[in-house]
C-alpha positions as CSV (number, residue, x, y, z in Angstrom):
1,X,-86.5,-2.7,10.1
2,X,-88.8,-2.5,13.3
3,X,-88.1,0.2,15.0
4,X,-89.6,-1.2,18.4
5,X,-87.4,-3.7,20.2
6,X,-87.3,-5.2,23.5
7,X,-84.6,-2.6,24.4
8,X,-86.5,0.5,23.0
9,X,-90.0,-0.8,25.5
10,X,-88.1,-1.1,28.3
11,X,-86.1,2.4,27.6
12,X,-90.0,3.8,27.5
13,X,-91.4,2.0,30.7
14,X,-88.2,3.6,32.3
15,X,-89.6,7.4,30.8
16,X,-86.0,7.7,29.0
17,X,-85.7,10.7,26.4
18,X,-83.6,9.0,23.4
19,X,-83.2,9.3,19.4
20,X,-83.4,6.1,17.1
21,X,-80.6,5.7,14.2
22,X,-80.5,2.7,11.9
23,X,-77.2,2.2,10.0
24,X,-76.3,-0.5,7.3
25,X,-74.4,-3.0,9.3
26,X,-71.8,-4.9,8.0
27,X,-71.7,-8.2,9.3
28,X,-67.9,-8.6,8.0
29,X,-66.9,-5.6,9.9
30,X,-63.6,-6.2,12.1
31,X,-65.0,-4.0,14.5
32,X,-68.9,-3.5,14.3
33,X,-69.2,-0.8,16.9
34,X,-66.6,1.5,15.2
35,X,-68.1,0.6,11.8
36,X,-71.8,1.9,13.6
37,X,-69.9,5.1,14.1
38,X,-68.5,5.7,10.9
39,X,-71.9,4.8,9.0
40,X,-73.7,7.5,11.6
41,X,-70.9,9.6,11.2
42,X,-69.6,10.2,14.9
43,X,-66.3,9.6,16.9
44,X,-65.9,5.8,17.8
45,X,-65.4,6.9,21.4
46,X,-69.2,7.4,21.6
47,X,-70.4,4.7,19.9
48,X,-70.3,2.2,23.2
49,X,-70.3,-1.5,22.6
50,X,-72.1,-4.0,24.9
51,X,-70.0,-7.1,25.9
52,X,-71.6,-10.1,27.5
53,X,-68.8,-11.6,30.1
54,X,-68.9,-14.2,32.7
55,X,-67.7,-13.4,35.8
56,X,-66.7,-15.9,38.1
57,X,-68.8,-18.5,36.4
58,X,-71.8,-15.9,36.4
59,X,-73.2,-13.8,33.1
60,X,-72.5,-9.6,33.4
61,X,-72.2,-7.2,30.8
62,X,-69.7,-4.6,30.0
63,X,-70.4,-1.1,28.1
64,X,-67.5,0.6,26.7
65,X,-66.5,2.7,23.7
66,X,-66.4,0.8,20.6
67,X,-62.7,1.9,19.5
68,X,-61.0,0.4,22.9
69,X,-60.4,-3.1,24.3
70,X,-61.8,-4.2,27.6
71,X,-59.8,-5.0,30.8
72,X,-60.8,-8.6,32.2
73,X,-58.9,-7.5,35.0
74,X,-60.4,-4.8,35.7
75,X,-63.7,-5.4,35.0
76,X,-63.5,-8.2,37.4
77,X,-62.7,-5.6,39.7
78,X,-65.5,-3.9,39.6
79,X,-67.4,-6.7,40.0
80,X,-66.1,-8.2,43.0
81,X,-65.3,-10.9,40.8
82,X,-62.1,-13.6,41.1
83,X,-61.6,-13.7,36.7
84,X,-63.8,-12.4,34.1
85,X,-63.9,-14.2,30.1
86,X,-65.6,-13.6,27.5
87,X,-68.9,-15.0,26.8
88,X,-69.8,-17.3,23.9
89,X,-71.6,-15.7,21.6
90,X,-74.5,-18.5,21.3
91,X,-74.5,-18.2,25.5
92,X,-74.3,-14.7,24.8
93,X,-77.4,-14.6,22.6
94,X,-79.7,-17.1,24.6
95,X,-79.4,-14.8,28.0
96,X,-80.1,-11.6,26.4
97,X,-82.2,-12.7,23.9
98,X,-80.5,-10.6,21.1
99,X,-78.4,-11.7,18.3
100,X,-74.9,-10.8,18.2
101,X,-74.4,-7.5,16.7
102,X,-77.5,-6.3,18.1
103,X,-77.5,-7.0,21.7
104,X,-78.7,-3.9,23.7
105,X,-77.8,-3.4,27.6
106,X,-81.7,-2.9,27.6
107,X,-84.4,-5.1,27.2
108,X,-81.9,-8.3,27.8
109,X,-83.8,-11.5,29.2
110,X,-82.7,-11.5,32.3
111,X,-81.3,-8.6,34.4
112,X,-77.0,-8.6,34.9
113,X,-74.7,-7.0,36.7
114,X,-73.8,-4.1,34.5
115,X,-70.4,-1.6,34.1
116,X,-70.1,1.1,32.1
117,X,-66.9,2.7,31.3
118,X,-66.6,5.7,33.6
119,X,-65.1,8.1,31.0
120,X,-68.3,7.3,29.0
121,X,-70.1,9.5,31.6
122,X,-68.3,12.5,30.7
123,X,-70.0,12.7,27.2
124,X,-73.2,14.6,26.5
125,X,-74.7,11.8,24.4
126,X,-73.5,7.8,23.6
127,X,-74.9,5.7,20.8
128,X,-76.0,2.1,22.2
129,X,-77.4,-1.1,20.4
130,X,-80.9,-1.3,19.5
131,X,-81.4,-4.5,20.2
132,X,-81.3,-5.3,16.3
133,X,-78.4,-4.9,13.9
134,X,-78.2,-2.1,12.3
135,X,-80.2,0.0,14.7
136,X,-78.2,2.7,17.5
137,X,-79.9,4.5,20.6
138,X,-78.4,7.6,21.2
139,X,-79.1,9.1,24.6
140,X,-77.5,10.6,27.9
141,X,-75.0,8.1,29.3
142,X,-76.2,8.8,32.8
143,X,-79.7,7.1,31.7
144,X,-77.7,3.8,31.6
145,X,-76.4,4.1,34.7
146,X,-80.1,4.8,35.8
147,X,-82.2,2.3,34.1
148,X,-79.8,-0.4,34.7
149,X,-78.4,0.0,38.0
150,X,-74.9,0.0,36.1
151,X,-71.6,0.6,38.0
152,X,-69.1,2.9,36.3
153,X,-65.9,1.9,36.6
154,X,-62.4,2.3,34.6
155,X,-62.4,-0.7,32.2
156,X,-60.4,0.5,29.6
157,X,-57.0,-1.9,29.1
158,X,-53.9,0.2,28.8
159,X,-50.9,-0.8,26.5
């Protein structure tokens, strides 16, 4: 596995300290980003996933931790945005340029609106996609928020 990714370049460019950490990923997994923490061995809550969305018609992505579902509602929200859906995966994959399971919030093809999860800042460390499956950045979550330009918001969807 290449260890150098589109995500990992741009992380360098940007003068990021992080720490690489490839897992076997499980393509069958229910729930990849909490079956990326149990292979490394760390809570779920730190292991963020990235979701690509589309926000009123236009493409953002969503960081959150890996063991809780996101809130259209509120991640619309934050965004300024009328409705927010899902994003195909194949739409998903052609914008950032990263298969699904892999895709990184760094690196993608084109720059997006980003959010992270507020609570995420809180956290001395987070573990995000590689930009490869099977392959985790860990580093501070405040570099996210400076790299990308990312909004933190509450995007967490309560029972």
């Amino acid at each position: 596995m290449s260890k150098a990714t589109r995500a990992t370049e741009m992380l360098d460019r940007s003068g990021v300290t992080y720490a690489l950490q490839s897992y076997d990923y499980d393509p069958g997994a229910d729930r990849i980003g909490v079956q990326a923490a149990l292979a490394l061995g760390v809570p779920a809550a730190q292991v963020l996933k990235t979701l690509m969305i589309m926000a009123d018609n236009k493409p953002a992505c969503a960081i959150l931790p890996s063991d809780c579902e996101l809130s259209m509602k509120k991640l619309a929200a934050a965004l300024g945005a009328k409705s927010a859906e899902m994003m195909k995966p194949t739409d998903a994959e052609r914008i950032t340029g990263f298969k699904v399971g892999g895709i990184s919030p760094f690196g993608q093809r084109r720059s997006v609106p980003t959010v992270i999860e507020e609570q995420a800042l809180a956290l001395e460390s987070v573990f995000v996609n590689g930009g490869q499956r099977g392959l985790q950045i860990k580093l501070d979550p405040k570099q996210i928020v400076r790299v990308l330009g990312a909004k933190a918001a509450s995007l967490i969807a309560t029972a």
